[in-house]
Every structure is written in structure tokens, then in C-alpha cells.
C-alpha positions as CSV (number, residue, x, y, z in Angstrom):
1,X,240.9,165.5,201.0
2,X,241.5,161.6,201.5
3,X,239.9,159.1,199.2
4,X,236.6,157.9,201.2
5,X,236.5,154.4,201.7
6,X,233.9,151.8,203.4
7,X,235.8,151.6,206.2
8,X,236.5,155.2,206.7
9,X,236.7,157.2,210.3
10,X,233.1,158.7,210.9
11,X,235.0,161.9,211.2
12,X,236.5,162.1,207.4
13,X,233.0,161.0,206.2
14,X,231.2,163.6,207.7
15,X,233.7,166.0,206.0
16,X,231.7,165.7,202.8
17,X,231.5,169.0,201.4
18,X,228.7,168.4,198.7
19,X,230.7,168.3,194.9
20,X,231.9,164.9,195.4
21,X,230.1,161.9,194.5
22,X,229.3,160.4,198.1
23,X,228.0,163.5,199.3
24,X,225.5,164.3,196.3
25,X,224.2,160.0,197.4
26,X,224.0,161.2,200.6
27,X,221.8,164.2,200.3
28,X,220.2,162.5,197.2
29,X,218.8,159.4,199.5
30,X,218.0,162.3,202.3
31,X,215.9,164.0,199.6
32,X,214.5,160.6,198.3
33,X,213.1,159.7,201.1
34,X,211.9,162.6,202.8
35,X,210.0,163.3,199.8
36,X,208.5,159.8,200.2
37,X,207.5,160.3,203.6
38,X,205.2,163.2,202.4
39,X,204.5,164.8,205.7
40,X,206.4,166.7,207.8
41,X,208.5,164.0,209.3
42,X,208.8,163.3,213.1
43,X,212.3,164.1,215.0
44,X,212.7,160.0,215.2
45,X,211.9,159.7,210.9
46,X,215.1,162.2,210.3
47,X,217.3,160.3,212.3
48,X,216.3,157.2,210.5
49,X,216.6,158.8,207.0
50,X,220.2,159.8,208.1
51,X,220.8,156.3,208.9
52,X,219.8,155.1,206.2
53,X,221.4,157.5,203.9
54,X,224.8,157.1,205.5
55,X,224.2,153.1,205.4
56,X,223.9,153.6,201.8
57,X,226.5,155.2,201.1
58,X,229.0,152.8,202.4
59,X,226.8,149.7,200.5
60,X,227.8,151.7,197.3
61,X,231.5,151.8,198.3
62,X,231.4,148.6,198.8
63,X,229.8,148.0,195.6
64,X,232.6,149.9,193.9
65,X,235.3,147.7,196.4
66,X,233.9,145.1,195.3
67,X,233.1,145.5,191.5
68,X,234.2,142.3,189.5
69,X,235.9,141.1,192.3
70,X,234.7,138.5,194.7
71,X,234.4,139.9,197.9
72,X,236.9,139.0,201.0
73,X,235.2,137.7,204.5
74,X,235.3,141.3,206.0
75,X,233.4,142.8,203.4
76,X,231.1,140.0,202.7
77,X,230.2,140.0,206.5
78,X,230.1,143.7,207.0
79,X,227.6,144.0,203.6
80,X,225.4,141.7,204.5
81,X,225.0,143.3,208.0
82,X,224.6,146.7,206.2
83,X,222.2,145.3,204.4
84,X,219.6,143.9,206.8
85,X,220.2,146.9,209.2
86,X,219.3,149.1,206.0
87,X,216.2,146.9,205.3
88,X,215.7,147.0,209.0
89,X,215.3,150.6,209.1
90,X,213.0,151.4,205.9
91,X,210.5,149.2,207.2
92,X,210.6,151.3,210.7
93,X,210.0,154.4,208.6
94,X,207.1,152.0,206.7
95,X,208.5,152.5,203.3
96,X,207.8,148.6,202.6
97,X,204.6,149.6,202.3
98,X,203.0,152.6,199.6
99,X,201.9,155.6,201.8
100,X,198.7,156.1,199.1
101,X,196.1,153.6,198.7
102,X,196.2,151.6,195.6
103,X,193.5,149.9,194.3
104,X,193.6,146.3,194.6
105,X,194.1,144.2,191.8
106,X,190.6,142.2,190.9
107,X,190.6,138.6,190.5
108,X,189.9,136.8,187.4
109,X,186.0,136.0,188.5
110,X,185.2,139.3,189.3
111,X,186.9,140.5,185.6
112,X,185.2,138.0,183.6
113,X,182.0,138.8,185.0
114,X,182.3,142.6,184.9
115,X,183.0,141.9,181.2
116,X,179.8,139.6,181.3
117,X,178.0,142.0,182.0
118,X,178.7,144.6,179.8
119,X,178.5,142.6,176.5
């Protein structure tokens, strides 16, 4: 099979077969995901999961392009947009935000006087 690049026909990425290293991010980021989204995810949540995980994919071949290199005006462009369309899309699927609540962190006043008064 070709060498899968950033800039690679839709068609020869989507011949990933699962032992090579893109596919396992692929399905990885799928997985990773999913799992954060707990419940059983709407039609509309998938699609953005696949988006994602196919968005990611070509930020790490870029990555690897790109490695101790400095990036030429195609790639720095086409990164960038990858990255705020990735961004873009976890914060549709709410993933900026924790799905469980967490406790919120006290303030000073209301530690030093909890600690008032228990001495």
C-alpha cells in the first residue's frame, strides 16, 4: 500500500486496514472519545467523533512532516485550519467541559475558616 501522507486522496486513507499506525490513531481517538461521551451517542455525536478522529490523524502526519523542520506556508496554513476546526468540533460534542460534576474548588476564606472552626 502507498505511504499515507497529510495530503493523501480521501480514498487511500480510508483504505486503512487496522495494523498500521494511522489506523490504530484512528480507531484509538474513536474509542477515546466515545468512551468520554458515556452515553449512547446520538447519530450527529458519531459523525463528529469521525471527524475528529480523521482531523487528527492528519495533525499527527503533519507533526511527523514537520518534525525538526520548520514548516512551509501550505502546511503552516493547512495545520492551523485543522486545528481550530478540530477545536471547533470537541466543543460541539461538549468535551471542553467534564461530563461529571466536580466539586468546586473553595476559596481561601471559606478554608481558613472551616479550619477555624475545627481547632
Amino acid at each position: 500500500m502507498k505511504r499515507i501522507n497529510p495530503y493523501s486522496r480521501p480514498d487511500a486513507v480510508a483504505k486503512l486496514d487496522g495494523r498500521s499506525k494511522e489506523a490504530r490513531l484512528v480507531k484509538e481517538t474513536r474509542r477515546e472519545l466515545l468512551a468520554h461521551l458515556g452515553k449512547k451517542p446520538t447519530v450527529t455525536q458519531i459523525a463528529l467523533v469521525e471527524r475528529v478522529a480523521w482531523i487528527r490523524l492528519h495533525l499527527s502526519l503533519l507533526d511527523r512532516k514537520m518534525a525538526g523542520t520548520a514548516p512551509g506556508e501550505r502546511d503552516a496554513r493547512q495545520y492551523l485550519a485543522w486545528t481550530n476546526t478540530m477545536a471547533k468540533l470537541l466543543t460541539r460534542l461538549g468535551l471542553d467541559q467534564p461530563e461529571h460534576d466536580v466539586a468546586p474548588i473553595p476559596s481561601l476564606d471559606s478554608l481558613l475558616a472551616s479550619r477555624r472552626a475545627s481547632a
